[in-house]
ROFISE-230292 format. One record per residue (C-alpha): residue number from 1; residue in one letter; x negated, y negated, z. Coordinates in nm, 4 decimals, m for minus. Layout:
R     n   res       east      north         up
R   NUM     A          X          Y          Z
...
***
This chain:
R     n   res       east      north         up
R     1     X     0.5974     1.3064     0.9941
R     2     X     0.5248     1.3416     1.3614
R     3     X     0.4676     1.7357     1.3540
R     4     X     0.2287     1.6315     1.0562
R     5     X    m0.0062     1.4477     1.2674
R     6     X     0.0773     1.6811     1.5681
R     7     X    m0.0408     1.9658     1.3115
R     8     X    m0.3622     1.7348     1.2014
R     9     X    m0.4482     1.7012     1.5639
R    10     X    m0.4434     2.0668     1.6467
R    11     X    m0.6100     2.2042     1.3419
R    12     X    m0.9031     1.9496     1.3840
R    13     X    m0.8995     2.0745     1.7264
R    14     X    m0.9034     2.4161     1.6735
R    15     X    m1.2243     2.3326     1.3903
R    16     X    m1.3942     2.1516     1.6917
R    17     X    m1.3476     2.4841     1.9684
R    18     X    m1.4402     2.7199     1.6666
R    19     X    m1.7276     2.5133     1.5854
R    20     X    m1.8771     2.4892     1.9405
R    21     X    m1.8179     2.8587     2.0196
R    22     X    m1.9906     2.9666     1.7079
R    23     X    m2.2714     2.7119     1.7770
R    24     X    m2.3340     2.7572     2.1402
R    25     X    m2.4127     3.1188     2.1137
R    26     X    m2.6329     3.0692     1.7836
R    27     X    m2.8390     2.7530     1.9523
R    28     X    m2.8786     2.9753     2.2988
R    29     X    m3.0355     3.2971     2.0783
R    30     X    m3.2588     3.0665     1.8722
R    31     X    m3.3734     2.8858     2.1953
R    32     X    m3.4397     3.2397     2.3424
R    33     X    m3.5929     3.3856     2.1564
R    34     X    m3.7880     3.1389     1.9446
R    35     X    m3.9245     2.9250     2.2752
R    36     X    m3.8109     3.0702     2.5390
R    37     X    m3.9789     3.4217     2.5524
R    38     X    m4.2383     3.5688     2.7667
R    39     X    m4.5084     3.5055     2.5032
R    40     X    m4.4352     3.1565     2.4626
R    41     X    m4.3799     3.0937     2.8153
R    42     X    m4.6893     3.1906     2.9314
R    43     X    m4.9414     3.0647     2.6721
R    44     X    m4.7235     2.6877     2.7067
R    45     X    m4.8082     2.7285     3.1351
R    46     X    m5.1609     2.8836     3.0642
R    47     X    m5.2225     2.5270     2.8270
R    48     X    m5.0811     2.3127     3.0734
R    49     X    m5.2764     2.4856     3.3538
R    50     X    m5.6195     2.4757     3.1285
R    51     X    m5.5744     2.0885     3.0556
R    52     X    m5.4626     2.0138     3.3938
R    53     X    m5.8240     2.1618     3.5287
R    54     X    m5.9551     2.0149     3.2271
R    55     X    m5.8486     1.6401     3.3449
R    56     X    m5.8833     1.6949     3.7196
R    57     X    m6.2802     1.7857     3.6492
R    58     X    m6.3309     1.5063     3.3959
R    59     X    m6.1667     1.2640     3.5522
R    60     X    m6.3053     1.3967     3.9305
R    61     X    m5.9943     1.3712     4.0660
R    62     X    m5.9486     1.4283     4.4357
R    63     X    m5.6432     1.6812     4.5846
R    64     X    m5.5158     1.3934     4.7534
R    65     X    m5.5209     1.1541     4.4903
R    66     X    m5.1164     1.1351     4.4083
R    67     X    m5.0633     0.8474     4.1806
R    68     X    m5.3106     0.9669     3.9215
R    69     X    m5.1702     1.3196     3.9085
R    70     X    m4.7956     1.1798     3.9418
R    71     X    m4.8751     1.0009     3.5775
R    72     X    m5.0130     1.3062     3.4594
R    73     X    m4.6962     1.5440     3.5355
R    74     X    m4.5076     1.2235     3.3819
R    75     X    m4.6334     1.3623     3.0551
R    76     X    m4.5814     1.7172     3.1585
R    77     X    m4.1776     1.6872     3.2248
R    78     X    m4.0856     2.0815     3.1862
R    79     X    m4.3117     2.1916     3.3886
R    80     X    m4.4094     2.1688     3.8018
R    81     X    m4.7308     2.2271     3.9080
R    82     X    m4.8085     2.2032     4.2671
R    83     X    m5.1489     2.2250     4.4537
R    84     X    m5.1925     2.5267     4.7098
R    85     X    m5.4308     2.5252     5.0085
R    86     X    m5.7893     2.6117     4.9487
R    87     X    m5.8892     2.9420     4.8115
R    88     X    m5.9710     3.0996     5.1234
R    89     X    m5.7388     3.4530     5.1602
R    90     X    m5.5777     3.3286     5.4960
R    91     X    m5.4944     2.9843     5.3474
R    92     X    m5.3910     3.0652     5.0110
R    93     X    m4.9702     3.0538     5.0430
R    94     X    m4.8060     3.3352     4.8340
R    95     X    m4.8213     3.2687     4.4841
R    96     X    m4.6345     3.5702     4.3446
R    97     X    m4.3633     3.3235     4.3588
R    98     X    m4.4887     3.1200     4.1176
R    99     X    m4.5104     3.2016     3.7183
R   100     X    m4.9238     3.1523     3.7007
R   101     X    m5.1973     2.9714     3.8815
R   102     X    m5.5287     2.8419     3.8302
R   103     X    m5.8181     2.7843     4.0295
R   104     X    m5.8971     2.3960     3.9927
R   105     X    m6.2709     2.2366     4.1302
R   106     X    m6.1061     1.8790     4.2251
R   107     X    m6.3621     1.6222     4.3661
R   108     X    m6.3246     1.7195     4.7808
R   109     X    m6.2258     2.0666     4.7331
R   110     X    m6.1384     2.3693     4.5400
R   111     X    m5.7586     2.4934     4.5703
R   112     X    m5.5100     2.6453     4.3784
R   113     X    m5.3018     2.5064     4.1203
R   114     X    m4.9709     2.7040     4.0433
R   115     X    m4.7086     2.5828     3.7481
R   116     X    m4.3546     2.7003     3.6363
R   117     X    m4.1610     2.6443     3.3492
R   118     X    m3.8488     2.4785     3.3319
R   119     X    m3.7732     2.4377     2.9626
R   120     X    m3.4624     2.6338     3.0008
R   121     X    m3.3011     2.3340     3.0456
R   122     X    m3.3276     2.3172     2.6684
R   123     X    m3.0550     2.5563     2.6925
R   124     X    m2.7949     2.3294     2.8221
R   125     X    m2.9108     2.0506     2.5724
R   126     X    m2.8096     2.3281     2.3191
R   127     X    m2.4557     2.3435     2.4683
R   128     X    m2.4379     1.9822     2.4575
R   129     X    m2.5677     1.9586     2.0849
R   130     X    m2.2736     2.2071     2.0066
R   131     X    m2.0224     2.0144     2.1931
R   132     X    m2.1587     1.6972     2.0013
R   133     X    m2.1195     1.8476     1.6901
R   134     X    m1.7461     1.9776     1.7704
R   135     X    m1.6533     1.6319     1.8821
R   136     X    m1.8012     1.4646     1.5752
R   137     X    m1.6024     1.7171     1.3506
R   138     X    m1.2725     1.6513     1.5440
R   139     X    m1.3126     1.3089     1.5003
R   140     X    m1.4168     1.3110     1.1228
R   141     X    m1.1592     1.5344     1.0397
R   142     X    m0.8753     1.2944     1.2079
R   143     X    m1.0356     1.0354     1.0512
R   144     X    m1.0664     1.1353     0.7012
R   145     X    m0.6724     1.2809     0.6648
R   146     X    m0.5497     0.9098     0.8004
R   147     X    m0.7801     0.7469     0.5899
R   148     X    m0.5980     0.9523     0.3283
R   149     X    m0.2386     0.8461     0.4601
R   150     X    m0.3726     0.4377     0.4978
R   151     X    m0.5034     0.4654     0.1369
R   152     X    m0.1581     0.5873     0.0497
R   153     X     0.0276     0.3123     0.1970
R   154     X    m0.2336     0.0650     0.0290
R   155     X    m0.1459     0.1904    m0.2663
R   156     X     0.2209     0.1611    m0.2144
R   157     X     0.1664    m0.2113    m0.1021
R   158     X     0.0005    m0.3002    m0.3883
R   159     X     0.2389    m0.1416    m0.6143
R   160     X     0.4826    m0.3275    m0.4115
R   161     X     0.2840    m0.6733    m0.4624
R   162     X     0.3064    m0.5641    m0.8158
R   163     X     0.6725    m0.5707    m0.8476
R   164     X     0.7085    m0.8832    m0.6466
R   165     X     0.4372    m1.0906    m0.8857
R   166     X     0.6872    m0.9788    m1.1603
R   167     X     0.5052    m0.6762    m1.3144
R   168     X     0.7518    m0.4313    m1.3474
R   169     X     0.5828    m0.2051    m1.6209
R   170     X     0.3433    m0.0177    m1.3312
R   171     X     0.4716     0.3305    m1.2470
R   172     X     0.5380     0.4215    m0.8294
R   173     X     0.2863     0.7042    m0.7140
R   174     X     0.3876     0.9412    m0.5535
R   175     X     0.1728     1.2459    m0.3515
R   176     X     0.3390     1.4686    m0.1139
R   177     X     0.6765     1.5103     0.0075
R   178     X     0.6247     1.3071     0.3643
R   179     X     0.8287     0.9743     0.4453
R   180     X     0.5704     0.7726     0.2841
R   181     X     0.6136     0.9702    m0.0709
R   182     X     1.0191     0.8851     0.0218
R   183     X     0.9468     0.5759     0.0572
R   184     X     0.7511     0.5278    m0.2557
R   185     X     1.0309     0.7298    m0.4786
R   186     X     1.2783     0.5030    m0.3165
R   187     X     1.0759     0.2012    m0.4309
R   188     X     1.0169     0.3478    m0.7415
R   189     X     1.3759     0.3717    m0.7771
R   190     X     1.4153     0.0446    m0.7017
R   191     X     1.2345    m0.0649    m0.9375
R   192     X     1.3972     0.1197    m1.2371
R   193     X     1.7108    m0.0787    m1.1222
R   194     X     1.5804    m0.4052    m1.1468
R   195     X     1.4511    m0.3110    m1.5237
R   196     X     1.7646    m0.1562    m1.5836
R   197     X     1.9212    m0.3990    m1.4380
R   198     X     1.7429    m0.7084    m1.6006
R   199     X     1.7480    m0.5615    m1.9272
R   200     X     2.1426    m0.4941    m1.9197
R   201     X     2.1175    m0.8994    m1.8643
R   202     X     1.8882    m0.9779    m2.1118
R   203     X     2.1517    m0.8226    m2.3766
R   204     X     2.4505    m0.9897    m2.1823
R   205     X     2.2521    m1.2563    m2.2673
R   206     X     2.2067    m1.2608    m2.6015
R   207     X     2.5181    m1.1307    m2.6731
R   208     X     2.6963    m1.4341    m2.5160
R   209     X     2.4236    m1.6155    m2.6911
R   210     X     2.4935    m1.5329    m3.0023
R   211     X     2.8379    m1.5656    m2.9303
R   212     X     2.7995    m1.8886    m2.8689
R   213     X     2.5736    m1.9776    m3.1372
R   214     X     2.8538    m1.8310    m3.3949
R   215     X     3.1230    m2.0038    m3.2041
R   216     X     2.9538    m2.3399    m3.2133
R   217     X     2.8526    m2.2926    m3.6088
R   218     X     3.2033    m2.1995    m3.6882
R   219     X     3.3004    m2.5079    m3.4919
R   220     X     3.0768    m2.7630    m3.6581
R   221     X     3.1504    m2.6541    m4.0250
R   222     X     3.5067    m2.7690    m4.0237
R   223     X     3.4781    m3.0238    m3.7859
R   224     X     3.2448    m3.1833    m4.0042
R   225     X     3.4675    m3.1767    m4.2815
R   226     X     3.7550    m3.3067    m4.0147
R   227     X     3.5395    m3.5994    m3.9089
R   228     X     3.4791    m3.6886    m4.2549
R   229     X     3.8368    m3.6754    m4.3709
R   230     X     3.9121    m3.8950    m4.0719
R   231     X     3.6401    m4.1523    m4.1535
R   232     X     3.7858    m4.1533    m4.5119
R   233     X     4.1285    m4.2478    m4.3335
R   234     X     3.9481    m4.5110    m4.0713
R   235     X     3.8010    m4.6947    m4.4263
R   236     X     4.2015    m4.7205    m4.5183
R   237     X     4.3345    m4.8245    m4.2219
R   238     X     4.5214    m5.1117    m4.3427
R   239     X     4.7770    m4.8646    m4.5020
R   240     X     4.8426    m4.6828    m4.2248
R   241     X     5.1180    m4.7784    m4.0028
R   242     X     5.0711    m4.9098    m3.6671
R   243     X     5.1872    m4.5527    m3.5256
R   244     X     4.9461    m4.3842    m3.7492
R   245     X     4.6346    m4.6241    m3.6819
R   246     X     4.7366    m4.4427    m3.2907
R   247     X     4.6942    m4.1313    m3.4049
R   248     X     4.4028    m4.1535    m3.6168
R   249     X     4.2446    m4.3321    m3.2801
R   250     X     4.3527    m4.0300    m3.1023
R   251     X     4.2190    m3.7996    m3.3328
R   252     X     3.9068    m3.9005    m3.3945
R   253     X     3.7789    m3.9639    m3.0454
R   254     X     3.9238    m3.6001    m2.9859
R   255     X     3.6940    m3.4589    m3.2707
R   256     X     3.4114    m3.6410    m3.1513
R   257     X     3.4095    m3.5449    m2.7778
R   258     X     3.4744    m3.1366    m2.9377
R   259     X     3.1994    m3.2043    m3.1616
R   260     X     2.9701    m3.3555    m2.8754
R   261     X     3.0759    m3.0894    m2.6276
R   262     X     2.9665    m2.8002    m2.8711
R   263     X     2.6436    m2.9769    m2.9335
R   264     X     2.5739    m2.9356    m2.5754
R   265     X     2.6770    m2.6094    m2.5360
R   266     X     2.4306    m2.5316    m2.8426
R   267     X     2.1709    m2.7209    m2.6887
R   268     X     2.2079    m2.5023    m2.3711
R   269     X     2.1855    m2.1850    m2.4756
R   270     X     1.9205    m2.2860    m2.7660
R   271     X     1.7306    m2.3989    m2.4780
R   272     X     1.7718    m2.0558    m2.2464
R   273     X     1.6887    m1.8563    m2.5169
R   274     X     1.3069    m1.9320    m2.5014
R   275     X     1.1143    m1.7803    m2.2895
R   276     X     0.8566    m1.9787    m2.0914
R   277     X     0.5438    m1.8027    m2.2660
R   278     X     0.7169    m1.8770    m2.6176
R   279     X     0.7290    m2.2409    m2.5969
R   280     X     0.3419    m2.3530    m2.7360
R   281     X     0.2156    m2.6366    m2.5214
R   282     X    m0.0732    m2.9261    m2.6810
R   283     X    m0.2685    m3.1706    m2.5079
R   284     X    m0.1573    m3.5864    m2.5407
R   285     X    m0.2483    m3.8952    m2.4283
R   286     X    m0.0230    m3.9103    m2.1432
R   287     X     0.0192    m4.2947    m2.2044
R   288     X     0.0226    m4.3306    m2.5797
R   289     X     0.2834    m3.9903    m2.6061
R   290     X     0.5160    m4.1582    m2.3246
R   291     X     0.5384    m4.5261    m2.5192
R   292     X     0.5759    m4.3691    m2.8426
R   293     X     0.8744    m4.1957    m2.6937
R   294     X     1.0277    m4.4385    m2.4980
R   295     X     0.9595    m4.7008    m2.7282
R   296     X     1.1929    m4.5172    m2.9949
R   297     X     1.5086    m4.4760    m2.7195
R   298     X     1.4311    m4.8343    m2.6345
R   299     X     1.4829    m4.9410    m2.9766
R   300     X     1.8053    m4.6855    m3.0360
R   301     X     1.9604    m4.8806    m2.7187
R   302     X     1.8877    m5.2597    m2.8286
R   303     X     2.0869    m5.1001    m3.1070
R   304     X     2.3522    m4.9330    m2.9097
R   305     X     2.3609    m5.3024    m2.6393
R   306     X     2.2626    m5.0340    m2.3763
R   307     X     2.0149    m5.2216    m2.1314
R   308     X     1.6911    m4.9769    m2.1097
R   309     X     1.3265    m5.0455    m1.9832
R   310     X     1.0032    m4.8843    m1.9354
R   311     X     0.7152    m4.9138    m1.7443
R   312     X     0.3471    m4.7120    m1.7727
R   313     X     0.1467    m4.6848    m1.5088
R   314     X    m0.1816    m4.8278    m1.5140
R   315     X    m0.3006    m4.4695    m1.3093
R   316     X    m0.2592    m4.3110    m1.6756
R   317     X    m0.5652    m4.4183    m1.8143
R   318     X    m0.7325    m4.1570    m1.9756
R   319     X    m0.4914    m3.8696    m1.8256
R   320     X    m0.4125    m3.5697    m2.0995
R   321     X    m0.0724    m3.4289    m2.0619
R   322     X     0.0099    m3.0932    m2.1704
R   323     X     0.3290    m3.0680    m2.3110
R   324     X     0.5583    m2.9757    m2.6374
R   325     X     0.6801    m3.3534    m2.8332
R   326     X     0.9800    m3.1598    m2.9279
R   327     X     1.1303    m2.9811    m2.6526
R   328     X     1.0102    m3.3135    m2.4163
R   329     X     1.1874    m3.5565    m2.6931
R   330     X     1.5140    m3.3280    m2.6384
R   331     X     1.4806    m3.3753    m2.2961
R   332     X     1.4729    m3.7599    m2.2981
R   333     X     1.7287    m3.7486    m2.5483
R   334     X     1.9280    m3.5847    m2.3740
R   335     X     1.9157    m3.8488    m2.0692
R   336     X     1.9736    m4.1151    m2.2942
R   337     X     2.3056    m3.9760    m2.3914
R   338     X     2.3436    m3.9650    m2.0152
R   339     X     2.2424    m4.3464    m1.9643
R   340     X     2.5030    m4.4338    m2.2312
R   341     X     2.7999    m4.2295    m2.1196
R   342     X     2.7484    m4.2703    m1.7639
R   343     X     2.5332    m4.5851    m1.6272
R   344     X     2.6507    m4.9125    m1.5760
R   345     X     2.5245    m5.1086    m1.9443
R   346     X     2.5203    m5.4604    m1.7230
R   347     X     2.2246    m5.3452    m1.5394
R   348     X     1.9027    m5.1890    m1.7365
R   349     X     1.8400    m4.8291    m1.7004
R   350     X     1.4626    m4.7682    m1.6018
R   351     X     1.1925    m4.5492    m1.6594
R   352     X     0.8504    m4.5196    m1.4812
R   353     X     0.6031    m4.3353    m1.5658
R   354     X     0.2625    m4.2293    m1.3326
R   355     X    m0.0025    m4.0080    m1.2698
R   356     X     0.0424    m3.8475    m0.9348
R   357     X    m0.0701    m3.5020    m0.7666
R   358     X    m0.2124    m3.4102    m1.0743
R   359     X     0.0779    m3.4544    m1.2682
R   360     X     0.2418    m3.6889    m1.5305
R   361     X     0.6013    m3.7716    m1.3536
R   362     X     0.8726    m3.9727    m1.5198
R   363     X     1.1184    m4.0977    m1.2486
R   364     X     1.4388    m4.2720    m1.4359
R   365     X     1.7003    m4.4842    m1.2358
R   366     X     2.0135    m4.6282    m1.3244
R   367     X     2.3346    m4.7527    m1.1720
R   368     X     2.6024    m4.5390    m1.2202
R   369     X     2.9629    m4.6865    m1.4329
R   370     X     3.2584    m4.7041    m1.2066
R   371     X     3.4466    m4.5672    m1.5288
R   372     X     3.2360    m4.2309    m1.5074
R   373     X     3.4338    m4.0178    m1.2947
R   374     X     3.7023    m4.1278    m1.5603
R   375     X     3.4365    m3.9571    m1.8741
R   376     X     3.4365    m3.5592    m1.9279
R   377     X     3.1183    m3.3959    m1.8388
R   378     X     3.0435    m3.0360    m1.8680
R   379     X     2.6674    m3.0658    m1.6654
R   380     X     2.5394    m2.8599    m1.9815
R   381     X     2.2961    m3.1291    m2.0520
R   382     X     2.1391    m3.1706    m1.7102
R   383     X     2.0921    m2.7761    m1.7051
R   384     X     1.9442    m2.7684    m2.0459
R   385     X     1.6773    m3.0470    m1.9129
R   386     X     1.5843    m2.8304    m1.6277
R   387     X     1.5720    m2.5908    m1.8116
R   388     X     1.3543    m2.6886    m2.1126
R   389     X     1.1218    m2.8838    m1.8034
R   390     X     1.1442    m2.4954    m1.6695
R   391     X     0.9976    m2.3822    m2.0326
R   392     X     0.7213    m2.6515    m2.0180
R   393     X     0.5794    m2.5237    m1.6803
R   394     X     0.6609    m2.8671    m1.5474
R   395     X     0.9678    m2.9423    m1.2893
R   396     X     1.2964    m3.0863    m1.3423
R   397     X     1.5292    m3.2892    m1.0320
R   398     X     1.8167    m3.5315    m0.9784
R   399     X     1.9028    m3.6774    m0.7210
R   400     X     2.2711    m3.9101    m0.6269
R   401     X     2.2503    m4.1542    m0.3605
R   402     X     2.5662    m4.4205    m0.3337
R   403     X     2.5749    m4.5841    m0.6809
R   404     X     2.2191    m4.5039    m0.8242
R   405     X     2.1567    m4.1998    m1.0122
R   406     X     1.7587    m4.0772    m1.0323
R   407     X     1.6127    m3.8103    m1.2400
R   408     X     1.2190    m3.6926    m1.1928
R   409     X     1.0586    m3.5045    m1.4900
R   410     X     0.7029    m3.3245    m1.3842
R   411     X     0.3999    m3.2006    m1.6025
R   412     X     0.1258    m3.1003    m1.6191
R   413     X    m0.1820    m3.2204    m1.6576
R   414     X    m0.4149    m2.8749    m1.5810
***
């Protein structure tokens, strides 16, 4: 790329010579011969010399008065005019030397006036206009092919930007065959990966999705029927045996925790198949949608003799909530079947709920069972709560700290 602009630099600078040397010569003959001829020059001296007398008489200037002729030649710049002795043949300098003269009547005396021409120093403003223009061509033409090469890397950067916002549709252009068409082919190539890439994901995904989904439908079909024969044996119990009553125990609490385990893992992967755009959001009461909802898992743990309470906010007042009452009720269920597997049921399990930066935010605390390091967990439920939170454009976090256990749902409120 560096002979590239070395190449720029001389062409533009061979433009700029060619210019000036084809200029010069062309502003030199037109000042020549359009101004500078013998015709010209002599009727411009003759009408200097005419207006000088002209002034001198009307104004009755005297041959000593300086100042006042001084201003005059001030207006006269190309040409000097200088006052001879008086017109007497022995007093009358040479004025060959001079291009024309003029006999001049000033106030005291009578003398001679000569004048030359110097407008040939129009030439060398000629030169200089060439060289101008050769600069100012050098310049414009560096200018305009790096302009080119910025405008190319703009592009790049924005295509760049593009990519890193997540648009990945946008195709790379690329002009030339320089390093910054390499490096736009390389980009370009990059991102083709990351679609190829991301869309050999996107079927891993829904092939272990479906997978999963089958798995867990084949699952629950005869472990319904399973659970069912064993509750048909648990209504019997008396004639079982001792031994058997065991077993039965055994079995049924095994069914269960498969049954609850492949609910989860449904849940999960129900919950990571939606994308964020598919998941239609509707505006609540932020207080009346929260105390319906809580009100509901309060009354399912009086049931269940699993300590819960709530508290609203009084900051809630009149806040609207955007949010989905299904995916947001599978969230708090979700932590409710956390509460009763994991938190200590002497001591209540709370939830608060405020109005803060513009968001609705549900912080839930609860002390965590000794006994729960003893209960199987597979995490699937906390994951599905982020990410359903994820799919609501809100924010999902925990947090452990000695024996209290805090979760801190976040939505929006736009």
């Amino acid at each position: 790329m560096l002979w590239k602009h070395v190449g720029v630099i001389i062409i533009a600078l061979a433009i700029g010579l060619g210019a000036y040397f084809a200029l010069a010569p062309l502003f030199r003959y037109m000042i020549e011969h359009e101004y500078m001829n013998d015709e010209k020059e002599r009727e411009r001296i003759e009408e200097v010399l005419v207006n000088f007398k002209s002034w001198v008489e009307q104004s009755d200037i005297s041959s000593d008065n300086m100042a006042a002729m001084l201003d005059w030649f001030k207006e006269n710049k190309n040409f000097k005019l200088i006052v001879l002795e008086g017109v007497e043949a022995d007093t009358v300098p040479d004025t060959q030397k001079y291009d024309y003269s003029i006999e001049v009547e000033f106030s005291d005396k009578t003398a001679i006036v000569a004048a030359q021409d110097y407008s040939d120093v129009l030439l060398v403003l000629g030169d200089v206009f060439a060289g101008s223009v050769a600069i100012m061509l050098f310049i414009l033409i560096v200018i305009v092919y790096y302009q080119a090469e910025i405008s190319r890397i703009m592009r790049l950067s924005r295509d760049v930007k593009a990519i890193a916002r997540g648009d990945l549709q946008g195709r790379i252009g690329k002009h030339g065959n320089d390093e910054i068409a390499q490096l736009a082919e390389h980009v370009g190539g990059m991102r083709d990966s990351i679609v190829q890439k991301m869309e050999e994901k996107e079927q891993a995904w829904r092939a272990n999705q479906d997978l999963i989904t089958s798995i867990s439908h084949d699952i629950r079909t005869p472990l319904t029927s399973l659970l069912g024969y064993l509750e048909l044996m648990d209504a019997h119990r008396e004639n079982l045996t001792e031994e058997q009553q065991k077993y039965l125990s055994v079995c049924t609490e095994n069914a269960g925790r498969i049954k609850r385990q492949s609910d989860e893992l449904f849940n999960y992967f129900l919950a990571y198949g939606h994308k964020d755009d598919t998941v239609p959001l509707e505006q609540y009461n932020a207080a009346v949608l929260f105390d319906q909802l809580l009100s509901e898992r309060f009354m399912s743990a009086e049931i269940s003799n699993v300590p819960l309470q709530y508290e609203l906010s009084p900051t809630l007042e009149g806040v609207r909530v955007y949010t989905n009452v299904d995916y947001l009720s599978r969230v708090l269920d979700n932590l409710y079947s956390n509460i009763v597997k994991y938190a200590d049921h002497q001591i209540p399990a709370v939830f608060y709920v405020e109005y803060r930066d513009r968001m609705v935010v549900v912080t839930g605390e609860n002390k965590i069972a000794k006994h729960s390091g003893k209960v199987e967990s597979t995490k699937l439920g906390l994951l599905t709560c982020e990410s359903i939170m994820h799919a609501l454009q809100g924010s999902f976090r925990t947090q452990k700290k000695d024996d209290t256990f805090t979760v801190v749902l976040s939505l929006p409120t736009r």
